[in-house]
C-alpha positions in Angstrom: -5.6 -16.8 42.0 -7.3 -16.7 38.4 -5.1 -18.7 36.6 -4.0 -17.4 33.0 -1.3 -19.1 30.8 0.0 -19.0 27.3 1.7 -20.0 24.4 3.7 -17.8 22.0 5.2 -19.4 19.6 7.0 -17.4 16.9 5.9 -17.7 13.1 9.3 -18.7 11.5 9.1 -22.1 10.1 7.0 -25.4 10.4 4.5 -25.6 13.2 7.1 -27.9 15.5 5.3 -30.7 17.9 7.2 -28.8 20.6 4.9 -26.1 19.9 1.7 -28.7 20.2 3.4 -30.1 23.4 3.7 -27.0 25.3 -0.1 -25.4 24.1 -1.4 -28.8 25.4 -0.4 -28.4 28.8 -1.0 -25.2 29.2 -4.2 -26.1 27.6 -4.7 -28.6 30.2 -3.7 -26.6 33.2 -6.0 -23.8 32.1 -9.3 -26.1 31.8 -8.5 -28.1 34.8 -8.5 -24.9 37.0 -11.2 -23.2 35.0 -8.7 -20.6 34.1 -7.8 -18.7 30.6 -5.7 -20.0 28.0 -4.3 -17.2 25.2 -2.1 -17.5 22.1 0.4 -15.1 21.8 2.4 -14.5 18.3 6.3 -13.2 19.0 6.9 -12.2 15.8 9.8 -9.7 16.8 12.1 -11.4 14.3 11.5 -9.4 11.6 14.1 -11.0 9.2 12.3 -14.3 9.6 9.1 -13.8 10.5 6.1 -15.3 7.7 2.3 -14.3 8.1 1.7 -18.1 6.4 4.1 -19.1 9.1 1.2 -17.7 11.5 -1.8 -19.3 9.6 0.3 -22.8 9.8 0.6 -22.0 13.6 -3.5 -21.8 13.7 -4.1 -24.7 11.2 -1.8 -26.9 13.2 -3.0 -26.1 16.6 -6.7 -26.3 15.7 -5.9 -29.7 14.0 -4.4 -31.0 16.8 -8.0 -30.1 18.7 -6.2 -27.0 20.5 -8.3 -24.4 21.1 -7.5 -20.5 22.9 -9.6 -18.4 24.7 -7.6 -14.9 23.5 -5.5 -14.9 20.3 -4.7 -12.1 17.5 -7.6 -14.9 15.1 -10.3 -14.1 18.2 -9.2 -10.9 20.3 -9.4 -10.7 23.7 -9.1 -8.3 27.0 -5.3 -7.5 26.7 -4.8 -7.4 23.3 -3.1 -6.6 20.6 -1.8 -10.1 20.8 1.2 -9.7 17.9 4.5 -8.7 19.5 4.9 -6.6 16.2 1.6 -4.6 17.2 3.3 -3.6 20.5 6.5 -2.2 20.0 6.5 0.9 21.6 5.0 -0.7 24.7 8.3 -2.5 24.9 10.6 0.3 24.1 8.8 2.5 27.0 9.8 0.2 29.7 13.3 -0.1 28.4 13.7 3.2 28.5 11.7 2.8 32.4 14.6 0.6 33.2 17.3 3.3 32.1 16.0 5.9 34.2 15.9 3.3 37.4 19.5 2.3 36.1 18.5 -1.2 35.6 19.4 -1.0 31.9 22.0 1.2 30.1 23.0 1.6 25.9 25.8 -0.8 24.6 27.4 0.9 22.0 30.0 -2.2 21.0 29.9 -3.0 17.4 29.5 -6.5 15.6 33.4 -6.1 15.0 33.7 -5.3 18.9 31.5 -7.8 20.0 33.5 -10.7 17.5 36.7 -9.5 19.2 35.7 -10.3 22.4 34.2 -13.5 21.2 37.8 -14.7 20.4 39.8 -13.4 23.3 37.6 -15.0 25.5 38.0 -18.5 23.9 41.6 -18.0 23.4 41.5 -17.4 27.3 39.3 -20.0 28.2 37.1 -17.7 29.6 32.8 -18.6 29.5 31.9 -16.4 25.7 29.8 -13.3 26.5 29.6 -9.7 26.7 32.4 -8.4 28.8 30.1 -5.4 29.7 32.8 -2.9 28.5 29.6 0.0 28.1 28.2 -1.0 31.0 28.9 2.1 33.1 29.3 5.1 30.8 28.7 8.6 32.0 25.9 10.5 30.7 28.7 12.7 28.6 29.9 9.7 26.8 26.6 8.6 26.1 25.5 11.6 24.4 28.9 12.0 22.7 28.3 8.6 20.8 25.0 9.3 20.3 25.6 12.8 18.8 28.3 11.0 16.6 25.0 9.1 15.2 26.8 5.9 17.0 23.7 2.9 17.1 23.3 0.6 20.4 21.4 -1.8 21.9 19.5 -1.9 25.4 21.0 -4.2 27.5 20.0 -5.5 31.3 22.6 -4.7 34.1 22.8 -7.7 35.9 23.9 -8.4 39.4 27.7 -9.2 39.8 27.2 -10.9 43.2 24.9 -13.1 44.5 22.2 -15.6 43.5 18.8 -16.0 41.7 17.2 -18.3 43.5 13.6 -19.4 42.5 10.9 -22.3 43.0 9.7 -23.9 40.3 6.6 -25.9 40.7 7.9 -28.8 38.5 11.7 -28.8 39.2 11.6 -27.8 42.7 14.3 -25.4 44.2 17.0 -23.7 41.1 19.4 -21.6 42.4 22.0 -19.8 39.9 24.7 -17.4 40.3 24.2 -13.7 38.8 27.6 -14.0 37.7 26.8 -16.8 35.3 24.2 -14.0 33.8 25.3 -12.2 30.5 23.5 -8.4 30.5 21.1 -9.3 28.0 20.2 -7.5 25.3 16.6 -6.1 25.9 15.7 -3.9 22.9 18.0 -4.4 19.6 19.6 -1.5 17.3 16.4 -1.1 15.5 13.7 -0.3 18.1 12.7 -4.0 18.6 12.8 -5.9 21.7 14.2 -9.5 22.2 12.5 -12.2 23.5 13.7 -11.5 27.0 11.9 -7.8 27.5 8.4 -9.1 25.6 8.0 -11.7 27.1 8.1 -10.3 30.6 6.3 -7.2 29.5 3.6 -9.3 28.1 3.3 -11.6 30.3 2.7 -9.2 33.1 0.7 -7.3 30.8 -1.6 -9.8 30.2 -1.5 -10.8 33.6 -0.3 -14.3 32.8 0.0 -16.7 36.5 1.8 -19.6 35.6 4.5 -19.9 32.4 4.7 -23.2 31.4 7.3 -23.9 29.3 9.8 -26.2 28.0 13.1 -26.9 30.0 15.3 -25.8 27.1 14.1 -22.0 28.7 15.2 -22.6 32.2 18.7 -20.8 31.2 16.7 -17.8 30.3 14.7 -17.8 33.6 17.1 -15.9 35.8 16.9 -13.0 33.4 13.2 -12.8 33.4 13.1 -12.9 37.8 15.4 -9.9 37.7 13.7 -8.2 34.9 10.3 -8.5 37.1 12.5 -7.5 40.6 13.9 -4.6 38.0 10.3 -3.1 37.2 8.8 -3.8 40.8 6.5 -6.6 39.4 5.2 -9.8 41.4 6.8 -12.9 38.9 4.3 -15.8 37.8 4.9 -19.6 39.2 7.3 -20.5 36.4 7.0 -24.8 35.7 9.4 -26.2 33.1 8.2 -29.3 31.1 10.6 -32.1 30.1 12.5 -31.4 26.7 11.4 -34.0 23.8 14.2 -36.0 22.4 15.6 -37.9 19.6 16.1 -41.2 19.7 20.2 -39.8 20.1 19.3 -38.4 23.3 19.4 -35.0 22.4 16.8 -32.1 21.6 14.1 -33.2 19.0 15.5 -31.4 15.7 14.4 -31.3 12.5 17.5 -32.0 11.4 17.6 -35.5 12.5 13.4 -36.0 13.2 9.9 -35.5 11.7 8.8 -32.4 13.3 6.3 -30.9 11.7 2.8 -31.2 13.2 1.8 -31.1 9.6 3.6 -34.3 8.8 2.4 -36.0 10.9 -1.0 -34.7 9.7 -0.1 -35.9 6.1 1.2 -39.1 6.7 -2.0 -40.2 8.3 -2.4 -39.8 12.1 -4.5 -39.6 14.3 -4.8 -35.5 15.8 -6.3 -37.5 18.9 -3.6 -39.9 19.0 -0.8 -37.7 18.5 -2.5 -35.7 21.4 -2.9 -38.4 23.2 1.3 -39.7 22.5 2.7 -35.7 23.4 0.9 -36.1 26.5 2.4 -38.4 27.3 5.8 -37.0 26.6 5.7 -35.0 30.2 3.0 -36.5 32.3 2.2 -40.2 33.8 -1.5 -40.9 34.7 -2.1 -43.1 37.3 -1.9 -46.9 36.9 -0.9 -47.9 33.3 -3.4 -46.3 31.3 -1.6 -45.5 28.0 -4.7 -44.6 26.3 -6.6 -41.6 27.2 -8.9 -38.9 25.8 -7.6 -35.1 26.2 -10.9 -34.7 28.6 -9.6 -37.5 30.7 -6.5 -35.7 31.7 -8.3 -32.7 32.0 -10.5 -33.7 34.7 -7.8 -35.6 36.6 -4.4 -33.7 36.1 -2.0 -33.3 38.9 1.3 -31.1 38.6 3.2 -34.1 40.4 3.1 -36.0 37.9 5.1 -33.5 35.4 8.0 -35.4 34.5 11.5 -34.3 35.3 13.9 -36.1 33.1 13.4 -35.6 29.2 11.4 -37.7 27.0 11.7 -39.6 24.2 9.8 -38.8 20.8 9.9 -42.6 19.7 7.5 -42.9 16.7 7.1 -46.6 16.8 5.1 -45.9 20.3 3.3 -43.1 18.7 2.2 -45.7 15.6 0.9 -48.5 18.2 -1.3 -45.9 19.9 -2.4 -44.5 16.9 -3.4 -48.0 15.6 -5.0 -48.5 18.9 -7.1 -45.1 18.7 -8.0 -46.1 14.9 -9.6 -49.3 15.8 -11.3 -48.1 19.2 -12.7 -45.1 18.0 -13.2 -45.6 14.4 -16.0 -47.8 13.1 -15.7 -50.4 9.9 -18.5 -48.5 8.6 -16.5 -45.3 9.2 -13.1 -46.5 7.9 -13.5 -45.3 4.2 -14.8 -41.9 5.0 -11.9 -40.7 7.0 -9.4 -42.2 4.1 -11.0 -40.4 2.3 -10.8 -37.3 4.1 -7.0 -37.8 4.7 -5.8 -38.4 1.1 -8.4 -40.4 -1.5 -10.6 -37.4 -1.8 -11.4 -36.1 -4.9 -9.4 -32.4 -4.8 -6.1 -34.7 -3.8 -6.7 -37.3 -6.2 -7.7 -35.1 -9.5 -4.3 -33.5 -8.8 -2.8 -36.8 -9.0 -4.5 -37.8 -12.2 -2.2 -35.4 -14.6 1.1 -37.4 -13.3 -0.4 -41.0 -13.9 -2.8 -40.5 -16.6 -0.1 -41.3 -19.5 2.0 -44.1 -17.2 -0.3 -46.4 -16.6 -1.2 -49.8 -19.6 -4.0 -50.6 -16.5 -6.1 -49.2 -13.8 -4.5 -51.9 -11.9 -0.9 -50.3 -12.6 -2.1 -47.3 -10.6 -1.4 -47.8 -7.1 2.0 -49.2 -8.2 3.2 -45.8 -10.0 1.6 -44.2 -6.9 2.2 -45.7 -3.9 4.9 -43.5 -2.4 2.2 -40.4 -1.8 0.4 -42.9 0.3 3.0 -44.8 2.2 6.0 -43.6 4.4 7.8 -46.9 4.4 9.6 -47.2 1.3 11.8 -50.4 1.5 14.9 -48.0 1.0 18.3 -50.0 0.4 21.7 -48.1 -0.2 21.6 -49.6 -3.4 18.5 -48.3 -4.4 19.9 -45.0 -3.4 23.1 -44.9 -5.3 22.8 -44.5 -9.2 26.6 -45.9 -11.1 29.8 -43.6 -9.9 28.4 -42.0 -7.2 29.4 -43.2 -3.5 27.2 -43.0 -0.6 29.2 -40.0 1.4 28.8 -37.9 -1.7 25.2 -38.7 -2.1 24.6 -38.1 1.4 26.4 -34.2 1.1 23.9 -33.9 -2.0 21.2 -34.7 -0.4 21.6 -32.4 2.8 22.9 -29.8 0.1 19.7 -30.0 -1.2 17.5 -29.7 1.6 20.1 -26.3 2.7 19.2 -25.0 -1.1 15.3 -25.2 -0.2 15.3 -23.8 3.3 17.0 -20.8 1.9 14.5 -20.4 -1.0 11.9 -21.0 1.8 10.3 -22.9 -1.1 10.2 -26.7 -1.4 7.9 -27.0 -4.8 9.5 -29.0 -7.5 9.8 -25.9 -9.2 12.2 -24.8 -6.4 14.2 -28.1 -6.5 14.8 -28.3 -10.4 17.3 -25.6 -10.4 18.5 -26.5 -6.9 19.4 -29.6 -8.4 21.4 -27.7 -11.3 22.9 -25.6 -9.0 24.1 -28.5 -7.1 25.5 -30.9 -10.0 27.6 -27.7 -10.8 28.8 -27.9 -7.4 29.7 -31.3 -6.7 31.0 -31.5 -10.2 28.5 -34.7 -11.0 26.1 -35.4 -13.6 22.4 -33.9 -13.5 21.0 -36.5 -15.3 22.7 -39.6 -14.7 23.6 -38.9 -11.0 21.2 -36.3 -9.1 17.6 -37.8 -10.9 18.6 -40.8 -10.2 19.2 -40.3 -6.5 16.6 -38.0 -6.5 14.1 -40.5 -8.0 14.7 -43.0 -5.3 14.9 -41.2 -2.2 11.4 -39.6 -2.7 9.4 -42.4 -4.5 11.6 -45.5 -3.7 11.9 -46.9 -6.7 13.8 -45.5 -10.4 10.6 -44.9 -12.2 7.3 -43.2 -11.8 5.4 -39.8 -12.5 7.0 -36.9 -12.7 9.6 -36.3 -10.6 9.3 -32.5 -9.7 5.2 -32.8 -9.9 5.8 -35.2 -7.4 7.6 -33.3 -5.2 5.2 -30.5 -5.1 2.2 -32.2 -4.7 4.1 -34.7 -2.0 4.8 -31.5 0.2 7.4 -29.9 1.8 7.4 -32.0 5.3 6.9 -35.1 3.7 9.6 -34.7 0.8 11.7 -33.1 3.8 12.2 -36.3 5.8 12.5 -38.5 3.1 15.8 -36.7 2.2 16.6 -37.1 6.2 15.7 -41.1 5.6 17.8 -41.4 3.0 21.0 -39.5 4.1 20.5 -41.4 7.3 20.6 -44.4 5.5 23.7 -44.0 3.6 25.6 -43.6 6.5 24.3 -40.1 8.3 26.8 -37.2 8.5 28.8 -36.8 11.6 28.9 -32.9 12.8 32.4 -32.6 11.7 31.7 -33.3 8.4 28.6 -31.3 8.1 30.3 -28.3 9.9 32.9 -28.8 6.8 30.0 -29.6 4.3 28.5 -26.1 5.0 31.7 -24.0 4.7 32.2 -26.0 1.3 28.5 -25.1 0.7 28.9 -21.2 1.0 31.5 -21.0 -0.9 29.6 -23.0 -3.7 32.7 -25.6 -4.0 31.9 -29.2 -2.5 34.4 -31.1 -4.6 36.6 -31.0 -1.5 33.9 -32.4 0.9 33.4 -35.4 -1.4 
């Protein structure tokens, strides 16, 4: 078999370590056997979808030392290699799967589709399509459509039986077809969900093995019928262990760093963070900790996949990135890649402008500046809370805030001054005397220094991001009651209640 795998990430937000996780392996899989490795873009979410999302998806990657053999950047046998770019491909074989009677039009509205939502929770029943279009005669379909009535594609799944699969890291999965909703295949407006491109692509481009992470095993069932549906010989599915939090749960950016370009501007390693999210889902033999991505290369074995998730814990990432530092980099060398990171002189001219009226001494720099150079701030609840404010309420401001930016999908500090406005009018508190304040410490650590919103802008947005995690985390967190009632207060624009 020639192997072929792939990644396809969609370009909707930060390039995630997830993303870095999964390409490795599949990078490692498809080097080992001497097979291809592509990069795929699933950029069918059109609401959300960012072409600088997709250039941070190839800066990240190629940081991280990951390189593809077929991509939309360097073409390839079987492309286009945007989802976007293939859209009728996708609607052809949904309509395919109508004429086997594989797939039929849903008609039910949001308002439909809400209802049923709510009966079945008031019944206790599993939440899903109840499949109420699933079997309408050609008559009513053309009466709806004539009517100018929109629908959906959806799969008609098996009532009886089971899906029963191998999968070469998991072993044996077996699931009920009754357990499967009829997925929706190709939405109202032409495009397909993930489900339909995914397989068609995949077969398409004569993909062998889908490597994946486990949080897609629930979806895996729909993608066997979906090949059985068109006639088509599946790929060897393997799922890798999920990353977690330090809670135990799925790695979120709610809660975590995530950002591969955090970790970039913070000051790692791309070999050690390599090196750490391989780690994440394979053992090598012995205890070597420390390896080169050529190292596993040569002597990977699919046995030792893990099975049980894995643990993102960022105090193991810093020991083996202090480890890499001093094994692979020089004395002599030291300086130069510091100065590559962040003493360079594009990064520090742009620095001057915020210190160059603050400082009595040069020796005064490095104290007004220290906070774009370190993570560790020496935060203390105290340092947090400026006079009158409490630390629940400065906890909702600061995840208010961080809500405020993600919806701007800007995170300069020209984006944060009115966010800040628009917040101190919402929690009915002070701009000056309680939101700087707050604002001042979570991001430098301290109550004075250069320019707060310059700051923030030339900080970054993954860097600025986690502070505000830090510090809401260290005021006491927000428990998933309160921030389900934080966002309803949000919404509405009224948090005086959640306070």
């Amino acid at each position: 078999m020639s192997v072929r795998v792939r990644i396809a990430p969609s370009p909707t937000g930060d390039p995630h370590v997830g993303t870095a996780y999964i390409a490795l392996f599949n990078l490692i899989f498809a080097r080992h056997f001497q097979g291809k490795f592509i990069l795929r873009i699933e950029d069918t979410d059109q609401s959300r979808s960012r072409p600088e999302y997709e250039t941070n998806i190839f800066k990240a990657l190629h940081w991280c030392g990951i390189e593809w053999d077929e991509g939309p950047d360097v073409g390839g046998p079987f492309g286009p290699y945007r989802q976007s770019e293939r859209t009728d491909l996708y609607r052809k074989h949904a309509f395919e799967l109508i004429e086997k009677g594989k797939a039929y039009k849903c008609f039910a509205t949001p308002k439909e589709l809400s209802d049923m939502r709510e009966t079945a929770a008031v019944e206790g029943r599993r939440i899903g399509y109840d499949r109420r279009y699933r079997d309408l005669t050609q008559e009513e379909i053309k009466e709806r459509e004539d009517a100018g009535q929109s629908y959906v594609v959806r799969l008609k799944m098996p009532l009886t039986g089971e899906c029963v699969y191998e999968d070469a890291v998991k072993g044996r999965i077996t699931c009920p077809w009754a357990d499967v909703d009829d997925q929706v295949l190709l939405k109202s407006d032409g495009f397909p969900t993930y489900h339909l491109a995914n397989v068609v692509d995949d077969r398409l481009m004569k993909i062998s093995h889908v490597i994946r992470g486990d949080e897609w095993m629930t979806s895996t069932p729909k993608h066997i019928y979906l090949y059985e549906a068109f006639e088509w010989e599946a790929p060897i599915f393997m799922h890798m262990p999920l990353l977690l939090g330090k809670d135990g749960k799925k790695l979120s950016k709610r809660k975590n760093p995530t950002s591969i370009f955090y970790f970039r501007d913070s000051g790692y390693l791309p070999e050690a963070l390599v090196n750490f999210l391989t780690l994440m889902g394979y053992s090598m033999q012995g205890e070597q900790e420390k390896y080169s991505l050529d190292e596993i290369i040569q002597s990977f074995d699919a046995k030792r996949i893990g099975v049980s998730g894995a643990f993102f814990d960022v105090q193991k990432l810093e020991w083996l990135n202090q480890k890499t530092l001093i094994e692979s980099i020089p004395e002599d060398k030291l300086w130069e890649r510091l100065q590559e990171w962040r003493f360079n002189p594009a990064f520090m001219q742009t620095l001057m402008p915020l210190a160059h009226t603050r400082i009595k001494t040069f020796g005064e720099f490095m104290q007004l500046c220290d906070f774009f150079f370190i993570n560790d701030l020496k935060l203390t609840p105290e340092k947090l809370l400026p006079k009158d404010l409490v630390a629940e309420t400065a906890a909702n401001i600061l995840q208010c805030v961080i809500w405020n930016l993600d919806a701007k999908e800007d995170w300069s500090g020209t984006a944060l001054e009115p966010a800040l406005h628009e917040i101190a009018e919402v929690f009915g508190v002070h701009f000056k005397k309680a939101l700087i304040p707050l604002l001042f410490a979570t991001i430098m650590g301290k109550q004075r220094g250069p320019p707060l919103f310059d700051s923030v802008t030339l900080l970054g947005k993954e860097r600025t991001r986690v502070r505000l995690m830090q510090a809401i985390e260290l005021l006491g967190s927000i428990s998933n009651k309160k921030m389900d009632r934080l966002k309803k207060c949000w919404e509405k624009r009224d948090c005086r209640e959640a306070i």
